[in-house]
N, C-alpha and C positions, 0 to 999 in steps of 0.2 A: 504494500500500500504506500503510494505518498504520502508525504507530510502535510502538504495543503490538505489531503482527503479528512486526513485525521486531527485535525486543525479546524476546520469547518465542522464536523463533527461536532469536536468538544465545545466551541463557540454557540453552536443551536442546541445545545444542551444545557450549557451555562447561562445563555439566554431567556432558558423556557424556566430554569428555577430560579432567575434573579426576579422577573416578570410574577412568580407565584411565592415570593417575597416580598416582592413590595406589595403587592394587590395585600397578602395577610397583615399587614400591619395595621393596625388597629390606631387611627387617625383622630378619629371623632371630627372630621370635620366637615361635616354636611350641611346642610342648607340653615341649621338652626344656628350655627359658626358664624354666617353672613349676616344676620342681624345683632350680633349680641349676644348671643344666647349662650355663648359658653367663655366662662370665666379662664385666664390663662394662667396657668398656676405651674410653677417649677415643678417638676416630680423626677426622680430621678427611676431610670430602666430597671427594674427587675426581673429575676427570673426567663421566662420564655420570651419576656422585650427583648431582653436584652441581647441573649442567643441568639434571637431573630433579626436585632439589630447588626450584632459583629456577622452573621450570614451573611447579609448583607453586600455590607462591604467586603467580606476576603472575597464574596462571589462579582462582584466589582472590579476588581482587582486582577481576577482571571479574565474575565472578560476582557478587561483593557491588554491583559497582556498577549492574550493570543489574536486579538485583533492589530498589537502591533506588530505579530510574528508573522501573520497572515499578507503584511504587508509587505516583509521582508522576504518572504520566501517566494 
């Protein structure tokens, strides 16, 4: 197999779970957001946030870097 092949690959892979990471993160910011309705208050990440948060980003990170691989090869 090529390297592009397998490259491409992991990039629609990496892609379809950073998309079904962000979609799960729990926002709260819906239409009641746009008038007032929800006070902003510090909180800081716990538990499943916060794993879901670093997911995140390390799957950010992959992304960015096989899209920069995909450029080079």
């Amino acid at each position: 197999m090529q390297l592009t092949f397998i490259l491409n690959i992991i990039q629609i892979v990496v892609s379809v779970l950073l998309m079904l990471a962000i979609l799960i993160q729990n926002r709260g910011t819906g239409l009641g957001a746009a008038f007032g309705g929800e006070g902003n208050i510090y909180r800081t990440k716990r538990g499943a946030e916060k794993i879901l948060h670093i997911a995140t980003i390390v799957l950010v990170v992959i992304f960015m870097a096989t899209a920069f691989l995909n450029l080079i090869y």
